[in-house]
C-alpha positions as CSV (number, residue, x, y, z in Angstrom):
1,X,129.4,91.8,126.9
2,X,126.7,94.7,126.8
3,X,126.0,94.5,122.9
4,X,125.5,91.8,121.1
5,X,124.2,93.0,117.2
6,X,121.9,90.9,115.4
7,X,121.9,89.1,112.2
8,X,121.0,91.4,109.1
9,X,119.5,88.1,107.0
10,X,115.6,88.5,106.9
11,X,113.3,85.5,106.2
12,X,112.2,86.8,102.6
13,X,108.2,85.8,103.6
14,X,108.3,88.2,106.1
15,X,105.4,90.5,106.4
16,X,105.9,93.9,105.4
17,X,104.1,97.6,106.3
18,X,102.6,99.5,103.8
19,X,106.9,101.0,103.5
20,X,107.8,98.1,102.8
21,X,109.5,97.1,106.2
22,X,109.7,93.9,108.0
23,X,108.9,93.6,111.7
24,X,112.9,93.0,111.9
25,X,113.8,96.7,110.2
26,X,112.3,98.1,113.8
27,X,114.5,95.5,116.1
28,X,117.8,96.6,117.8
29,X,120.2,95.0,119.8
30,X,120.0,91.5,121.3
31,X,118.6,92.4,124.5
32,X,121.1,91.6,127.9
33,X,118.7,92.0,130.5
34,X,117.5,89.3,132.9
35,X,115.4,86.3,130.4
36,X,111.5,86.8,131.3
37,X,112.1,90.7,132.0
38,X,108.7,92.7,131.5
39,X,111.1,95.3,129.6
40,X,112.1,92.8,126.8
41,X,108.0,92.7,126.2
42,X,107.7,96.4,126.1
43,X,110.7,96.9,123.7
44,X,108.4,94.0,121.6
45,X,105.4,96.0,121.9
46,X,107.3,100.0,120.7
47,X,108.5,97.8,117.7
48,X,104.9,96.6,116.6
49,X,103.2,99.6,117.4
50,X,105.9,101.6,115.0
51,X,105.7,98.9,112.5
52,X,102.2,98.4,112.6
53,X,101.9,102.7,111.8
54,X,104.6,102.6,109.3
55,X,106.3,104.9,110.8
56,X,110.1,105.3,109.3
57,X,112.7,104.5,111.3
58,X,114.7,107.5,110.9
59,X,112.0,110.1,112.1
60,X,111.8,108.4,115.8
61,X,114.0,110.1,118.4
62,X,114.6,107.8,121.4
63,X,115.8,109.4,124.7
64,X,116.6,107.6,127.9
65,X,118.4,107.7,131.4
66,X,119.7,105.8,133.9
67,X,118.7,102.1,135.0
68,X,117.3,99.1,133.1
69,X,114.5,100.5,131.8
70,X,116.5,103.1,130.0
71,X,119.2,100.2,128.6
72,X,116.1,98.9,126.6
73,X,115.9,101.5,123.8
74,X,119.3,99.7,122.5
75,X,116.8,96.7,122.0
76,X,114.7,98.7,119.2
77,X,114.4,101.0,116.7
78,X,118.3,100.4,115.7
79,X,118.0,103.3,112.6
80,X,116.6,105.8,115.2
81,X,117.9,108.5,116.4
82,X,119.2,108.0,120.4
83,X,120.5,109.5,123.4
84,X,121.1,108.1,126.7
85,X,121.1,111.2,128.9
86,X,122.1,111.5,132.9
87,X,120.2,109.8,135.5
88,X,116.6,111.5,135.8
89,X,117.2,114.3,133.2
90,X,116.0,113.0,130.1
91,X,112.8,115.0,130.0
92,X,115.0,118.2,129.4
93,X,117.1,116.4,126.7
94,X,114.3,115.5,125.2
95,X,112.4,118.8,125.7
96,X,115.4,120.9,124.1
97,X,115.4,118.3,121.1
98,X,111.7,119.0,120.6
99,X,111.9,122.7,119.9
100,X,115.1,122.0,118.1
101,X,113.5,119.8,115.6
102,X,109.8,119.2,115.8
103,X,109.7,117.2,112.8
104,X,111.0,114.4,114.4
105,X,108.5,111.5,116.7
106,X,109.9,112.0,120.4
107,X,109.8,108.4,122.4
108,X,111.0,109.1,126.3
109,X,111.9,105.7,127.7
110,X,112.2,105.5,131.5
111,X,111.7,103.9,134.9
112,X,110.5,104.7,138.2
113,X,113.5,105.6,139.9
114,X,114.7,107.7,136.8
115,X,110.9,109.8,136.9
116,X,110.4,109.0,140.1
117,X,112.8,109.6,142.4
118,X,115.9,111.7,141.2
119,X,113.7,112.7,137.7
120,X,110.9,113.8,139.7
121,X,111.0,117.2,139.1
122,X,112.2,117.1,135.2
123,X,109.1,114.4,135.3
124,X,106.4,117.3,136.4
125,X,107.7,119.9,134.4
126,X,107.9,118.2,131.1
127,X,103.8,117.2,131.2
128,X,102.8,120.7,132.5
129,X,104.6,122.2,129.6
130,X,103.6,119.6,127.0
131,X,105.8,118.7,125.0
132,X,104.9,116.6,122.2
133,X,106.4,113.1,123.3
134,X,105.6,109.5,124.0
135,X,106.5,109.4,127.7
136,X,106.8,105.8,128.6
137,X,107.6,104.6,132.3
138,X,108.8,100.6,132.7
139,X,107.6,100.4,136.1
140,X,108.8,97.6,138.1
141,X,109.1,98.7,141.6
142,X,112.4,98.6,142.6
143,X,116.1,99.6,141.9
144,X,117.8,96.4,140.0
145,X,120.5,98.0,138.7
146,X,121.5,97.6,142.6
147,X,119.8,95.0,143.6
148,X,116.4,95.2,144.6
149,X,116.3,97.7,147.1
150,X,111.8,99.4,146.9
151,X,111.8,102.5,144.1
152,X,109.7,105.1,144.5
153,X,106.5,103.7,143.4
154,X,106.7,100.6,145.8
155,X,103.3,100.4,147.2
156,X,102.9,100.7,151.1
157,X,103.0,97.4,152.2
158,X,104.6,95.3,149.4
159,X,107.2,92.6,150.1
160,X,110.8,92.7,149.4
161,X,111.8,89.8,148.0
162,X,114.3,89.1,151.4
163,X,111.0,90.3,153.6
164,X,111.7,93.5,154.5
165,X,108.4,95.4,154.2
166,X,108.0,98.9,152.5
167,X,106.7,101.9,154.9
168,X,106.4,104.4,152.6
169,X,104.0,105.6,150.8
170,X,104.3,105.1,147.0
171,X,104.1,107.8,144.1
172,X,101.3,107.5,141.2
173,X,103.0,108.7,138.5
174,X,99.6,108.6,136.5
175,X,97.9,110.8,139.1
176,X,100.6,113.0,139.0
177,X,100.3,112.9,134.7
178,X,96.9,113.8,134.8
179,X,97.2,116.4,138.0
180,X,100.1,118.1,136.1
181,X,97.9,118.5,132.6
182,X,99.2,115.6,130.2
183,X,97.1,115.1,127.5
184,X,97.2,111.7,127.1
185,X,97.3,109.1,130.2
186,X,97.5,105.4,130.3
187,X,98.4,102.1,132.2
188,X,99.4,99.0,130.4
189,X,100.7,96.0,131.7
190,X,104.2,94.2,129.9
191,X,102.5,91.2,130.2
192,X,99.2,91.8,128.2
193,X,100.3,93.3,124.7
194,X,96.9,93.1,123.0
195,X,96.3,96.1,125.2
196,X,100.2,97.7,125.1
197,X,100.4,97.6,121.5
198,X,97.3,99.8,120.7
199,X,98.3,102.1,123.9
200,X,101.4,103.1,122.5
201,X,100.3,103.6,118.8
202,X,97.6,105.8,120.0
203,X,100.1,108.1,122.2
204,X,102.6,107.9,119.3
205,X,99.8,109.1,117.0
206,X,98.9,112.1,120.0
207,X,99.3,115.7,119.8
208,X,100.8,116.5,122.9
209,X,102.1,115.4,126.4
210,X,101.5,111.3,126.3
211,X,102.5,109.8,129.2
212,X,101.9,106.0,129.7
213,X,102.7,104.4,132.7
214,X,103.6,100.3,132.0
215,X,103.7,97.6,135.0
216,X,106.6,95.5,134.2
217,X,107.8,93.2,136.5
218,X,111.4,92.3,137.4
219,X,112.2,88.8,137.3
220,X,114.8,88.9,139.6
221,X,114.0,91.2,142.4
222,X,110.4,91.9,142.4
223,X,108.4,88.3,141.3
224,X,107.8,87.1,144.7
225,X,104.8,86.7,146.5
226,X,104.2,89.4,148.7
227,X,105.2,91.5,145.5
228,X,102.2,94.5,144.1
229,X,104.4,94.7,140.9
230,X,104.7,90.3,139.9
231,X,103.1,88.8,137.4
232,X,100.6,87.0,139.6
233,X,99.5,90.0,141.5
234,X,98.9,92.3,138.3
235,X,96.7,89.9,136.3
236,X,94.6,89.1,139.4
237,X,93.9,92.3,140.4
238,X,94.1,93.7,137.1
239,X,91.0,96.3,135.8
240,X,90.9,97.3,132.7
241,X,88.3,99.8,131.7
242,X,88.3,100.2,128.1
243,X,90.0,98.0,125.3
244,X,91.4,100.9,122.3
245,X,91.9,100.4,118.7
246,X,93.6,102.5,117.1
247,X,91.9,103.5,113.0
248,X,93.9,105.8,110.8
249,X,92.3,108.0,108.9
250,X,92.8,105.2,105.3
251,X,91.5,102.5,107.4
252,X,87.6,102.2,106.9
253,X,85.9,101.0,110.1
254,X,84.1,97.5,110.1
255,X,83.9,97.1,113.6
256,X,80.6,96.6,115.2
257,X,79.7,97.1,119.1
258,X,76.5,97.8,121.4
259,X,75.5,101.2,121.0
260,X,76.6,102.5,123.6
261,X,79.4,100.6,124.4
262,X,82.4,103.0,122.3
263,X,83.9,106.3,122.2
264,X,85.6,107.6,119.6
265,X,87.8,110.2,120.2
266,X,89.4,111.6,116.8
267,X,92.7,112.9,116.7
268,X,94.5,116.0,115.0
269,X,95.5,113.8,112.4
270,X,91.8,112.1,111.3
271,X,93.5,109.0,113.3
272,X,90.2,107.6,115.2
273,X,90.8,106.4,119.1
274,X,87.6,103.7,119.2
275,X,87.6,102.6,122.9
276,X,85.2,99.5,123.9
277,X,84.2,100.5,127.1
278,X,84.5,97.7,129.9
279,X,83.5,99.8,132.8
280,X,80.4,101.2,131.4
281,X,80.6,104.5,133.7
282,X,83.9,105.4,133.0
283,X,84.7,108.7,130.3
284,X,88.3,109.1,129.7
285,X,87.4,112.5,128.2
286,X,86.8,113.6,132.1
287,X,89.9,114.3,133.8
288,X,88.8,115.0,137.0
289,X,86.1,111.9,136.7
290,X,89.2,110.0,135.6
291,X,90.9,111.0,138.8
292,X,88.5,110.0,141.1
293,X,87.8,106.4,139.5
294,X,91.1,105.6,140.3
295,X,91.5,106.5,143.9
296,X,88.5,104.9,144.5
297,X,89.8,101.3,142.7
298,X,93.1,102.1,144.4
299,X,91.5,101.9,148.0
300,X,89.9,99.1,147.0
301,X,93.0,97.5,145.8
302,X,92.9,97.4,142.1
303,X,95.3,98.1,139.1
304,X,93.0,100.4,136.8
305,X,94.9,99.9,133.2
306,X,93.9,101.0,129.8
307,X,93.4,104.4,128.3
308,X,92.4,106.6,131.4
309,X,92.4,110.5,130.3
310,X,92.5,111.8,126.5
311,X,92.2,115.4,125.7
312,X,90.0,115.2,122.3
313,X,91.6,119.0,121.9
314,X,94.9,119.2,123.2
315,X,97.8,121.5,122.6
316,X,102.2,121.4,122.6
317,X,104.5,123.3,123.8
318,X,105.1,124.9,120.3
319,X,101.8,126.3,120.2
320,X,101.8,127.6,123.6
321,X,105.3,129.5,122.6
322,X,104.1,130.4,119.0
323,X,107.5,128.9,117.2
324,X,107.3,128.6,113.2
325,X,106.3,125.4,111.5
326,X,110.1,125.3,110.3
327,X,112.1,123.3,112.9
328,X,114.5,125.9,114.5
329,X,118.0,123.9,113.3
330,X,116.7,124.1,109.8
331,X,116.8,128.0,110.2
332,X,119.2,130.3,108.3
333,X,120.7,133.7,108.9
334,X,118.1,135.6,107.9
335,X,115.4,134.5,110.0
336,X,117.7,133.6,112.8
337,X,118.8,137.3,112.7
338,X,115.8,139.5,111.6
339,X,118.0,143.2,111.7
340,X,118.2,145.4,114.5
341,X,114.4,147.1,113.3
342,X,112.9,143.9,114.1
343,X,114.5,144.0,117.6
344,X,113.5,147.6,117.8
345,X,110.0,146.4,117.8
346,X,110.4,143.6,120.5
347,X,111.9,146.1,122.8
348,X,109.2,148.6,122.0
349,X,106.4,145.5,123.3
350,X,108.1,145.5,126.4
351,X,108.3,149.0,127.8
């Protein structure tokens, strides 16, 4: 059985957003993947984040692929717009959507054999044009739709969970994010959602290509000792370099830190990005800075998470092509078909 719905009753004490939602309006399907799966916390973490923004159900557009990373967006947002697309080509699904209907919030759900191996390609082009998305990656390591064999992102090195040892060297699909021009780059971690949860409001809240790149480790291929992507290895070798919270532009701020110790990057929408800085030299403003830092910790053998590159004035890929504030499927006739002066002039510009 691959869907199991859940009951509609709601505890009537539930909390509710400022829409009047409950946590449970932003839940889907009872989840069928393996118990303990790093996906089921991620799923917990989109539905938090969208909750926690008030954001209405019916404005998110969900888009996956192929594998069990992109089974999980029938596990929230259940009043959302969805579409499961081919294996590796949900980023032009989701990029013909976009200038379809800009209105709507894009959420990209996928995994590192979908971006990273046959979506490689639809992964590169779909930052460098940004399009205005949430581009999430559940990265776990290894194929386990087919049992374990090493993904694409494998590091050199790591352990199968039957011993066989990986030779190849493994793609960064945050390098490549931030190489590529994405606006927005982080790494979370499924198993730390005090950081995931803010992570994902603040790219849902972002103008622009947000890619975020989310260690989640499969229970049943890719736990093991000898494993870069388990549990235990993550959290010992985990570095985090800033801590985010996420203000709208109604919240007041009664936070205090150390001066010196925050940056505040404020968004197109007044929303207010306040990061606590852990590793005092590190300026996510700084792409190329932002670049180097993590080489350097990858050589010496550390996960960097947290928000790692945001582009206080970034741009989408309707700006960049000049469409109308109107979403294109909400044209009619007239503008769709401007008369044959209008198309005069365009050939004219082109002589």
């Amino acid at each position: 059985m691959s869907y199991l719905p859940k009951p509609r009753l709601h505890h009537p004490t539930l909390p509710k957003n400022a829409l009047g939602y409950t946590r449970r309006d932003y839940e889907g399907a009872i989840s069928t993947l393996c118990a303990g799966c790093g996906h089921d916390s991620i799923s917990a973490a989109i539905i938090q984040a969208c909750w926690e923004l008030s954001i209405e159900p019916h404005r998110v557009a969900k888009l996956s692929g192929i594998g069990c990373s992109s089974k999980t967006p029938d596990y929230f947002l259940g009043a959302s717009h969805g579409f499961n697309s081919v294996h590796g080509r949900m980023p032009s699904v989701l990029t013909g959507a976009n200038l379809a209907n800009r209105d709507l919030i894009y959420l990209g759900i996928s995994g590192d054999g979908d971006s990273a191996s046959i979506g490689l390609g639809q992964f590169a082009h779909i930052m460098r044009r940004g399009v205005n998305m949430t581009y999430i990656v559940e990265n776990n390591g290894v194929y386990g739709l087919t049992k374990g064999q090493f993904s694409a992102t494998s590091d050199k090195g790591s352990k199968a969970k039957k011993g066989a040892v990986n030779t190849d060297e493994a793609i960064d699909l945050v390098a490549l994010a931030m190489q590529l021009g994405a606006t927005f780059v982080a790494r979370g971690f499924s198993g730390d959602k005090a950081q995931l949860v803010p992570l994902i409001k603040a790219a849902l809240l972002h103008r622009g290509a947000a890619f975020i790149d989310c260690i989640s480790p499969c229970v049943a291929f890719n736990n093991h000792e000898g494993s870069t992507k388990s549990y235990d290895f993550v959290r010992e070798h985990n570095e985090a370099v800033n801590r985010l919270d996420v203000i709208l532009g109604r919240q007041p701020i009664t936070a205090e830190y150390e001066p010196g110790s925050v940056i505040e990057v404020t968004q197109h929408d007044g929303s207010v990005l306040r990061l606590r800085k852990i590793a005092p030299d590190y300026d996510p403003t700084d792409r190329v800075a932002a670049m180097n830092y993590l080489q350097e910790r990858k050589a010496a053998g550390e996960i960097v998470t947290g928000l790692l590159y945001v582009d206080p004035d970034p741009t989408d890929l309707h700006a960049k092509l000049g469409t109308v504030e109107v979403p294109l499927n909400r044209l009619g006739d007239a503008e769709l078909c401007p008369g044959s002066a209008a198309l005069a002039r365009i050939n004219a510009a082109l002589r």
